[in-house]
C-alpha positions in Angstrom: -12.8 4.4 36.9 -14.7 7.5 37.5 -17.2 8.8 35.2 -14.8 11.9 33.7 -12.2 9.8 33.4 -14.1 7.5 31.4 -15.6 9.8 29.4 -12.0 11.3 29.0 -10.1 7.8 27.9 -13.2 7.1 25.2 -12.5 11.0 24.1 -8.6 9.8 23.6 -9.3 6.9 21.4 -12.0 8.7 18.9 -9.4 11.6 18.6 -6.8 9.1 17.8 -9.1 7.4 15.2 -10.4 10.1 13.4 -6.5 11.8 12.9 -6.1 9.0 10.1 -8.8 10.3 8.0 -7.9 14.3 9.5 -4.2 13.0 8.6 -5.3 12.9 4.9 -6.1 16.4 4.8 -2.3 17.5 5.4 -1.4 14.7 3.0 -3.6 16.1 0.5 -1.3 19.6 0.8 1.9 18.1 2.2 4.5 15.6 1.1 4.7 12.6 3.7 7.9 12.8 5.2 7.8 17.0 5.4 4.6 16.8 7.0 6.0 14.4 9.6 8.7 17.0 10.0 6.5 19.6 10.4 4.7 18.3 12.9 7.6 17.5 14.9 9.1 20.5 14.3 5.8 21.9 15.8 5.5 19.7 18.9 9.2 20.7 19.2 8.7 24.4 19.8 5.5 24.1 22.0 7.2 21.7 24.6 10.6 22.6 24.7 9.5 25.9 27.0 7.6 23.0 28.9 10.4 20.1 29.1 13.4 21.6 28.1 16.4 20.2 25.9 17.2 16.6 27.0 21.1 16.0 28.7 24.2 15.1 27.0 24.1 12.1 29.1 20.7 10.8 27.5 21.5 11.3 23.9 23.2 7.9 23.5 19.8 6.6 24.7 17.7 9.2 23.0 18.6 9.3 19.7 18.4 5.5 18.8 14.8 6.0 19.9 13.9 9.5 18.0 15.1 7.4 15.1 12.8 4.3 15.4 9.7 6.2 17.0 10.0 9.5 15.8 11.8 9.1 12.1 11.3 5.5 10.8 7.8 4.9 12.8 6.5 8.1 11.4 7.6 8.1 8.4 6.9 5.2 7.1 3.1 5.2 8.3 2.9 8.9 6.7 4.4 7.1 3.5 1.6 4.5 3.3 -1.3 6.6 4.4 -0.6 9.1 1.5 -1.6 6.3 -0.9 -3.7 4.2 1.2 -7.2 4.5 3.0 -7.6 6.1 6.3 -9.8 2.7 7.7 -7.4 0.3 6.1 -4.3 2.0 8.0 -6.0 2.7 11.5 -6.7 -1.5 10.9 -3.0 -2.4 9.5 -1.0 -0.5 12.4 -3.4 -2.2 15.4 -0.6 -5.4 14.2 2.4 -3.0 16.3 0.4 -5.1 19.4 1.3 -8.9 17.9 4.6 -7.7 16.8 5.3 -5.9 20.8 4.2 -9.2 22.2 6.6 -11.0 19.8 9.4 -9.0 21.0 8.8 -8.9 24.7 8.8 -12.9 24.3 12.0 -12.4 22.7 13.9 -9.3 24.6 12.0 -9.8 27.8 11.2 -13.8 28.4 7.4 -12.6 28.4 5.6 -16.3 28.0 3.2 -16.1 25.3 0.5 -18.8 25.9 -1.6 -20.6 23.6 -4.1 -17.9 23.5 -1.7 -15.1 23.3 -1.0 -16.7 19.8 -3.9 -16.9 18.4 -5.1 -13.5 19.2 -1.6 -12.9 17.2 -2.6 -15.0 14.1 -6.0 -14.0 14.0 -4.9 -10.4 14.5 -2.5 -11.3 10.9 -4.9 -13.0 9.3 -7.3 -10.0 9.2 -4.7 -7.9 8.0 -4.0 -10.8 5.3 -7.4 -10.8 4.6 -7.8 -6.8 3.7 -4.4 -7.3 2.0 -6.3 -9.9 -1.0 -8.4 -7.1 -2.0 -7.8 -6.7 -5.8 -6.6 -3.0 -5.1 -3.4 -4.4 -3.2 -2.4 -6.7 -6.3 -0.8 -4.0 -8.7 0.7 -2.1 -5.3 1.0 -3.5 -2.0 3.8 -1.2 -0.7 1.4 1.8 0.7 0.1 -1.0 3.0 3.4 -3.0 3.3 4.6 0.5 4.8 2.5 0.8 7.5 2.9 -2.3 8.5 6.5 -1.8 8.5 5.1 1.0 11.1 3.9 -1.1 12.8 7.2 -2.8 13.4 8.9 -0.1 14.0 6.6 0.8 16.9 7.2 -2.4 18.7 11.0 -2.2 18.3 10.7 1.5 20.0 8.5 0.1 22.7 11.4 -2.4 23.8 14.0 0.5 23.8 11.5 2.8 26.1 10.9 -0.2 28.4 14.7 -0.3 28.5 14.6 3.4 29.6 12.4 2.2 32.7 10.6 5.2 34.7 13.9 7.7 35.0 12.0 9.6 32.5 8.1 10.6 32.3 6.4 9.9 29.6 5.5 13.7 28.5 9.0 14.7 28.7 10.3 11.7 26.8 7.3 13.0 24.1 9.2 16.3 23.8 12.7 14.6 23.4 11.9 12.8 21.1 10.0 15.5 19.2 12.9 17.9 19.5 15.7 14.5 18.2 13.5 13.5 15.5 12.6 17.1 13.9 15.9 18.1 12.5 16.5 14.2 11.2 12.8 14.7 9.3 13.8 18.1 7.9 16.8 16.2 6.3 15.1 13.1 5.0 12.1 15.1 3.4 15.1 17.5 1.7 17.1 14.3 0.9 13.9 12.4 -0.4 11.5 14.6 -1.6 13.7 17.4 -2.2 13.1 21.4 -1.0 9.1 21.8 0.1 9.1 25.2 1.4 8.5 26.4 -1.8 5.5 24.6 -1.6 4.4 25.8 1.2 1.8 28.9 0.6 0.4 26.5 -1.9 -0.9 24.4 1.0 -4.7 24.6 2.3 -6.5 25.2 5.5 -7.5 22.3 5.6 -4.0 20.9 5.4 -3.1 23.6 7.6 -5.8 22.3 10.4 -4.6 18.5 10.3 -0.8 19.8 10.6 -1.8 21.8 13.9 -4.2 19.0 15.2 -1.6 16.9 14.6 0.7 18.6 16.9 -1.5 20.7 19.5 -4.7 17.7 19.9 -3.0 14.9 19.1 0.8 14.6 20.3 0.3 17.0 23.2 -3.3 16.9 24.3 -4.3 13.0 23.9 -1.3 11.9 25.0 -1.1 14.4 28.0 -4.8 12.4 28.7 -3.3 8.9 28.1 0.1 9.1 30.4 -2.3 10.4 32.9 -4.4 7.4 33.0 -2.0 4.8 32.8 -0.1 6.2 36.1 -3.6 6.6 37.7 -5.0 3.0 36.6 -3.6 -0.4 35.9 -2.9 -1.3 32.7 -5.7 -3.9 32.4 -8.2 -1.3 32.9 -6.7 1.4 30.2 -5.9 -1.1 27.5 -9.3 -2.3 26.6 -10.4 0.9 25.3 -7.6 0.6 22.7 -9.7 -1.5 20.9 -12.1 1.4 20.0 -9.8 2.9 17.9 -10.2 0.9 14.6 -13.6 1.1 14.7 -13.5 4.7 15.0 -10.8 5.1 12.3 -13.2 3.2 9.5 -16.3 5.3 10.3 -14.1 8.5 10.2 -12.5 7.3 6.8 -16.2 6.4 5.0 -17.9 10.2 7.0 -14.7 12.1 6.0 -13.3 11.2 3.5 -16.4 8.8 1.5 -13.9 5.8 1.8 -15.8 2.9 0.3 -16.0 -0.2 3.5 -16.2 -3.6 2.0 -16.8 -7.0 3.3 -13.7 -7.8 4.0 -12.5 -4.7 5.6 -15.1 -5.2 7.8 -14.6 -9.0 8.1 -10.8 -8.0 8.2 -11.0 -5.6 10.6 -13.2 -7.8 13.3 -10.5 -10.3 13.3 -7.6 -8.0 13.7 -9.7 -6.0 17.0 -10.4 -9.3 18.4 -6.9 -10.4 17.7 -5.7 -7.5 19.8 -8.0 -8.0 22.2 -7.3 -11.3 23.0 -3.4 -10.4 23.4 -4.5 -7.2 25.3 -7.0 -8.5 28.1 -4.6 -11.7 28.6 -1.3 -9.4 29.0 -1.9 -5.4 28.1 1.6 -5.2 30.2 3.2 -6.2 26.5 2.1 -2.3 25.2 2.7 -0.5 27.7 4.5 2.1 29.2 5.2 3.4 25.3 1.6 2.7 24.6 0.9 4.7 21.7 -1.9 3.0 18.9 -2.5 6.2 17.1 -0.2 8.4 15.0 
């Protein structure tokens, strides 16, 4: 890998890990699921000059996946983070790998292997292991949500693998940006009821994490990522996935003042090495809808 591009793909995964503690900062002046539509909506506007509006022919395929990636994925780690710890969720949502390699077994006949297994219960385990912190006993849904996430993830990763390469993956970004927004718009009005009213009230800083949500995260990063894994196997891109978590607890305790405990830390070695193990052995499982952050 050449030095830039190095230098680019180790930029990629400390954007990614910071945005859960930048995340918070919208949270603090948005409500979860409007901020997800928000962002959307944002992504939406900047890429549709760039993409365009997808086919009628694609929507039966599209809009199964705007749901799963863009409205229940999204929504339901926005839901847990606004009540949870930035390290804590960059740790719990590293468990969409396990549950990818779980379904490729299952959709895809992908053999799993001894080792593949444990990296999968270790990878639980730590997660189990944050989960027994006194904090989760009187409420364990903020963390049960992005786990959920996580899930949902992996269940869009088999439908984009279904997709194969007819679309690439910037475009298939934008689709799903431009699918998803209008569905968000409803659910927050739905759920949360009208937010506009709410809006002037908001901060810059909530205004900053909405537009690096959008502009760094889900067009610049992932501009940087889909441009790596078509110029290098998967094998060699993967790996630095496993920065990420590492990244997102540092973030959480320098931005936000997050107290890190033993077992986070304990919790979150297990969980990276989990994910490393099923990485190195077969990063094929994650990919081409690789996507760790959020």
């Amino acid at each position: 890998m050449l030095p830039r591009h190095l230098a680019m793909m180790v930029l990629v995964q400390v954007l990614w890990g910071a945005n859960f503690a930048i995340a918070k900062f919208g949270l603090d002046s948005f409500s979860p699921i409007f901020f997800v539509a928000l962002r959307f909506s944002l992504v939406a506007v900047l890429l549709v000059f760039v993409v365009g509006l997808p086919k009628a022919s694609m929507l039966t395929r599209l809009l199964p996946l705007s749901v799963t990636m863009g409205v229940m994925h999204f929504t339901l780690i926005f839901l847990g983070m606004a009540k949870l710890d930035a390290a804590t969720s960059s740790i719990a949502i590293q468990l969409q790998t396990p549950f990818a390699a779980v379904m490729a077994a299952f959709f895809f006949g992908e053999t799993l292997g001894w080792r593949r297994i444990a990296g999968m219960v270790t990878a639980f385990a730590g997660v189990l292991l944050i989960a027994g912190e006194p904090r989760f006993s009187d409420d364990p849904w903020p963390l049960l949500s992005v786990i959920a996430a996580a899930g949902a993830w992996a269940v869009g990763n088999i439908q984009v693998k279904a997709l194969g390469d007819e679309i690439d993956a910037v475009t298939l970004n934008g689709w799903i940006a431009i699918l998803a927004a209008p569905q968000l718009l409803i659910a927050s009005w739905l759920i949360e009821g009208p937010q506009w009213q709410h809006i002037p009230e908001a901060s810059w800083t909530g205004w900053a994490a909405l537009l690096f949500q959008a502009i760094v995260i889900a067009i610049f990063t992932y501009w940087i990522w889909y441009n790596m894994m078509r110029r290098y196997p998967v094998n060699q891109v993967m790996p630095f996935t496993l920065l990420l978590p590492m990244v997102g607890v540092a973030a959480g305790a320098v931005m936000r003042d997050e107290i890190v405990t033993w077992q986070m830390i304990v919790g979150g070695l297990a969980t990276v090495a989990g994910v490393g193990i099923i990485v190195l052995r077969r990063p094929a499982v994650v990919a081409p809808a690789t996507k760790t952050g959020i």
